[in-house]
BAVO-249619 format. One line per 10 residues: their letters; for each residue x, y, z of C-alpha. Coordinates in pm, whole numbers, plus 50000, padded with zeros to 5 digits. Layout:
<rs>
A	X:Y:Z ~ ...
</rs>
This chain:
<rs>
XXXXXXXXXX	96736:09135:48074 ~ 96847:08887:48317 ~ 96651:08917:48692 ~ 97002:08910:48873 ~ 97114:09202:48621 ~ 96854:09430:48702 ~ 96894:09736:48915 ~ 96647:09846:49161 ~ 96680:10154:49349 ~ 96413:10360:49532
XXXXXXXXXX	96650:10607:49648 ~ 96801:10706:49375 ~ 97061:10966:49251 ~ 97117:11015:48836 ~ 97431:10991:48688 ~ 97595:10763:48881 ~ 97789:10481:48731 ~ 97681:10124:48719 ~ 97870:09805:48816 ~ 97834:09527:49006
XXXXXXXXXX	98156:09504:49182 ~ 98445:09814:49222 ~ 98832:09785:49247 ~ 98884:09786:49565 ~ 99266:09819:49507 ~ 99152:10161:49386 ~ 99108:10310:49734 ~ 99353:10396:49978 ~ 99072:10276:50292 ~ 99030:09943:50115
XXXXXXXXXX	99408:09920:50110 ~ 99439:10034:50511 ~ 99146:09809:50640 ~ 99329:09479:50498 ~ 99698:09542:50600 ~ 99520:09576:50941 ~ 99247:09333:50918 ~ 99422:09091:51181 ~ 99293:09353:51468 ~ 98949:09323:51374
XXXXXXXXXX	98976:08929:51336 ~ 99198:08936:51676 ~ 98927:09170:51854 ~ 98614:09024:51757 ~ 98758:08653:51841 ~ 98847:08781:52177 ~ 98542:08959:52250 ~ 98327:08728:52086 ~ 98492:08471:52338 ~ 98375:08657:52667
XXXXXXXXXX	98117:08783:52832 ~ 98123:09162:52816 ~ 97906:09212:52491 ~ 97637:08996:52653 ~ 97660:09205:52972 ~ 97629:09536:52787 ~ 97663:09517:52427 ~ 97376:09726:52253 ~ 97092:09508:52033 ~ 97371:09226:52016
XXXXXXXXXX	97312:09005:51737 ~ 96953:09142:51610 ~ 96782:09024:51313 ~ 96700:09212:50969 ~ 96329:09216:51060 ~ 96408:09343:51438 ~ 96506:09721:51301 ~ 96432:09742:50940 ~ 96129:09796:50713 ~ 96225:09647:50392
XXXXXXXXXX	96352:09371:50235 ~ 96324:09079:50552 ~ 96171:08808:50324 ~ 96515:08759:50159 ~ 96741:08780:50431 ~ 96599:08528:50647 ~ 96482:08462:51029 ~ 96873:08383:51130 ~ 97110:08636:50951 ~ 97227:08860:51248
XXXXXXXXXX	97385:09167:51292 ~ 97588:09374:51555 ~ 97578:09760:51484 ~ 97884:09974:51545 ~ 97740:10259:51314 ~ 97409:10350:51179 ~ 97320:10640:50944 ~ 97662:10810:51044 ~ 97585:10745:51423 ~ 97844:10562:51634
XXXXXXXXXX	97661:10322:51909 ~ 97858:10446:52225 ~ 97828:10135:52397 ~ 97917:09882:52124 ~ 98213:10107:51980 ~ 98407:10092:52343 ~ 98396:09711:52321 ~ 98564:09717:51981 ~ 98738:09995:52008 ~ 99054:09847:51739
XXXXXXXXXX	98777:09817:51522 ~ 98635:10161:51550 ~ 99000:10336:51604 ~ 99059:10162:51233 ~ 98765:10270:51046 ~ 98834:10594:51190 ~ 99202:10621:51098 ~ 99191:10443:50751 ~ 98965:10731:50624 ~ 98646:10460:50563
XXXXXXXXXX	98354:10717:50388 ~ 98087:10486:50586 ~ 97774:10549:50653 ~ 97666:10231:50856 ~ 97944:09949:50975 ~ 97807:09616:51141 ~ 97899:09257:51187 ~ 97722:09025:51008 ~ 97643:08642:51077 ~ 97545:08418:50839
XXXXXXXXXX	97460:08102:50972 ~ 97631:07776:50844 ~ 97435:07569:50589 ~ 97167:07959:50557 ~ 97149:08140:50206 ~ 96963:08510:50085 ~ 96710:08511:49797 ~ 96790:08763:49507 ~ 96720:09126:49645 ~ 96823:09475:49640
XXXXXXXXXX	96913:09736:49914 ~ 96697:09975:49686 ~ 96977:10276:49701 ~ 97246:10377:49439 ~ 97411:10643:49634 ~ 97631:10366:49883 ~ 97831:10115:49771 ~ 97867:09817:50015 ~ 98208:09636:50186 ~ 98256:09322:50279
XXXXXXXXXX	98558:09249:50523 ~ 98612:08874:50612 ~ 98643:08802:51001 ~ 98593:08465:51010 ~ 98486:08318:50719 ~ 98486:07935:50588 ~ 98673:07986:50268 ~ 98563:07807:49975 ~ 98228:07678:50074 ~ 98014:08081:50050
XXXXXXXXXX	97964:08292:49811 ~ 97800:08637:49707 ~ 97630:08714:49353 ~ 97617:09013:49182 ~ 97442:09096:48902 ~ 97628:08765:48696 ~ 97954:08799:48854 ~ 98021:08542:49142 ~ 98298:08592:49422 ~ 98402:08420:49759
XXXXXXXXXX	98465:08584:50104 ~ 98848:08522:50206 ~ 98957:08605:50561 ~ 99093:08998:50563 ~ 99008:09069:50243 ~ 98772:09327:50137 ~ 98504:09284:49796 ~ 98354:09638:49724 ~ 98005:09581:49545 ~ 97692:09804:49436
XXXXXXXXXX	97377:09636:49630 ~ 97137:09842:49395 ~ 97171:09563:49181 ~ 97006:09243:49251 ~ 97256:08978:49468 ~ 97230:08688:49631 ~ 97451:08511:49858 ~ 97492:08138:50011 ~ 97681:07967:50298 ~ 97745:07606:50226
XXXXXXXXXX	97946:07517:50554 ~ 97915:07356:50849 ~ 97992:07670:51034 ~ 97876:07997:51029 ~ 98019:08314:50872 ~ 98130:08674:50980 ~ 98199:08999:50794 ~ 98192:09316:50893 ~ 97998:09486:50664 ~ 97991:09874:50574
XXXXXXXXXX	97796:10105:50398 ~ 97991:10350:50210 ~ 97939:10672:49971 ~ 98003:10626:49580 ~ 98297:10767:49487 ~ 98135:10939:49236 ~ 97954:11142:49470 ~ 98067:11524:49463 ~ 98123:11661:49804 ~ 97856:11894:49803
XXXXXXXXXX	97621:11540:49733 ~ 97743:11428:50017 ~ 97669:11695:50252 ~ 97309:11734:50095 ~ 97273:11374:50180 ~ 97412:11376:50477 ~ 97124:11678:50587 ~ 96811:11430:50444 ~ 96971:11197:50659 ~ 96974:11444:50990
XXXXXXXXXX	96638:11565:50901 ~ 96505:11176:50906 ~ 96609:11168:51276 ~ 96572:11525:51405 ~ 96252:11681:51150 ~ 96256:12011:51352 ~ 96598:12087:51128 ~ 96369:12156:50835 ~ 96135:12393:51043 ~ 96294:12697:50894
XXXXXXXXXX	96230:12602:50525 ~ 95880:12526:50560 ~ 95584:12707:50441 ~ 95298:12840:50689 ~ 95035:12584:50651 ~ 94716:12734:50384 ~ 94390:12661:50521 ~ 94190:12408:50388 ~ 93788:12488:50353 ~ 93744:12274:50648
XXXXXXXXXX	94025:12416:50836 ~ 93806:12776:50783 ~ 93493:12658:50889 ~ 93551:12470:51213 ~ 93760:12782:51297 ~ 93461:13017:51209 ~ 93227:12793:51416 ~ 93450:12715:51737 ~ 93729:12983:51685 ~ 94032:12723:51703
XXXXXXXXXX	94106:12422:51470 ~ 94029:12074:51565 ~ 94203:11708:51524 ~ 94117:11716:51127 ~ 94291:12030:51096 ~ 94571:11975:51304 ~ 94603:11611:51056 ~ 94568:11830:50758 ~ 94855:12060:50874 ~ 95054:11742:50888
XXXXXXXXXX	95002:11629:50611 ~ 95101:11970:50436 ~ 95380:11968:50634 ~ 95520:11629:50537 ~ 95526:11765:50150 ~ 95666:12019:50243 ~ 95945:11844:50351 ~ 95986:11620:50094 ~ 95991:11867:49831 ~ 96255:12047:50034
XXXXXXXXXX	96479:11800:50089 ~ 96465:11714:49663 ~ 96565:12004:49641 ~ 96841:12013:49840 ~ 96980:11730:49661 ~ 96906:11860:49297 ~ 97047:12197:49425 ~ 97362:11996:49526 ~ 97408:11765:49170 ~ 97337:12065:48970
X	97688:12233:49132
</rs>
C-alpha cells in the first residue's frame, strides 16, 4: 500500500470504521461551532492582541516536545500550542481568558477530549505521521488562517483550512500538512470521540483515562502482590522486604493494572 494510506494506531479499539476524513455536515456540534465561529476568531484576535495571556495564561504557546512523548520529530521545533483542555481537563486559568470559546464548546455539545490552539508558523510544514489512536477523531476550526497557500493530507485526500470552517479527519492514518505563506496559521484544534463509539466505550475510556492521572482508582481491583522466591528469603532473613521487593511489587502491580483496564474496555465493546 501507499505510506500516506497506512494506518498506525497503538491504542487501538476493533471495529471501528476507517476513513480519512468524516462529514462534518453530519454532526449537529460541527454545525454549532461554525455558525458561531466569528466569537472564537473575535476572542482570540482580541486576546491575542493584549497582554493578559502573557501575564497569566497557563504554558502559553508550548511546543510538541515541551509536554508530549511521541511523535516530536514530525511536528517540528516551532509548531505551538495553547491548551484549553487536556484528557477531559479544563485549564482553569486559560479557559477564563477565552471564556466565548469555552462557553461554545460547552454549549454546542463538542464530545472533546482535548481542545487547543495551534500555530503553524508561516513558510513551516509536518512530515507524514500518526497520532497512533483510532478511538478520537480530530477537528480543525480555522481562526486565522491564510487561505489558499496550507494544506493538510490525509491518507491521499488533500484539503485546505478556510477561516470558520471545520474539516473532521481520522489522525490514525498517516497525514501531513504544509504552510506555504508568509504568515503564520491558527486553528483550534480538538480531539474528539468516534462516533462509532457506544456509550458504555466511552465511559470505559474515559476510566483508563482517570486511572492514568489518579492510579490509586484501580487500588480496589488489584490483586495482593504473590511473593517472589526472593521476596521469601530476604523476609526469612531480615523479617521485612527490602528495595528489590518493594520494585518487584511494582512491577506486579503495573500488570495488574494493565490487564484490568483491557478488560474494562473489552468488558465495555462486548455490551
Amino acid at each position: 500500500r501507499e505510506p500516506m494510506l497506512r494506518q498506525q494506531a497503538n491504542s487501538y479499539i476493533e471495529g471501528l470504521p476507517l476513513q480519512p476524513f468524516h462529514d462534518e455536515q453530519a454532526h449537529a456540534w460541527v454545525r454549532e461551532l461554525e455558525a458561531k465561529a466569528h466569537l472564537v476568531q473575535e476572542e482570540f484576535k482580541q486576546v491575542i492582541a493584549g497582554d493578559e495571556l502573557q501575564r497569566r495564561g497557563n504554558n502559553v504557546w508550548i511546543g510538541l516536545a515541551d509536554n508530549r512523548d511521541a511523535g516530536t520529530e514530525a511536528y517540528g521545533p516551532e509548531w505551538r500550542t495553547l491548551g484549553l483542555q487536556d484528557r477531559g481537563l479544563w485549564d482553569a486559568v486559560n479557559t477564563q481568558i477565552f471564556p466565548e470559546t469555552t462557553a461554545l464548546l460547552h454549549s454546542s455539545g463538542t464530545p472533546c477530549v482535548e481542545a487547543f490552539f495551534a500555530k503553524m508558523p508561516a513558510g513551516s510544514s509536518i512530515n507524514a505521521h500518526s497520532d497512533g489512536c483510532n478511538f478520537h477523531l480530530t477537528c480543525h476550526l480555522g481562526v486565522d488562517v491564510p487561505e489558499g497557500e496550507c494544506w493538510i493530507q490525509v491518507g491521499d485526500q488533500r484539503r485546505e483550512w478556510r477561516n470558520g470552517r471545520v474539516m473532521l479527519f481520522d489522525t490514525s492514518v498517516m497525514h501531513a500538512a504544509a504552510n506555504d505563506a508568509a504568515v503564520d496559521r491558527y486553528i483550534l484544534m480538538l480531539r474528539v470521540w468516534h462516533p462509532a463509539l457506544t456509550p458504555e466505550e466511552i465511559v470505559a475510556l474515559e476510566w483508563i483515562f482517570s486511572c492514568l492521572d489518579e492510579p490509586h482508582l484501580l487500588e480496589p481491583y488489584l490483586p495482593p502482590p504473590t511473593p517472589t522466591v526472593a521476596t521469601s528469603l530476604t523476609v526469612g532473613r531480615k523479617g521485612s522486604a527490602d528495595g528489590g521487593a518493594v520494585a518487584d511489587g511494582s512491577r506486579a502491580e503495573r500488570r495488574a493494572a494493565e490487564k484490568a483496564a483491557k478488560k474494562a474496555a473489552k468488558k465495555a465493546r462486548a455490551r
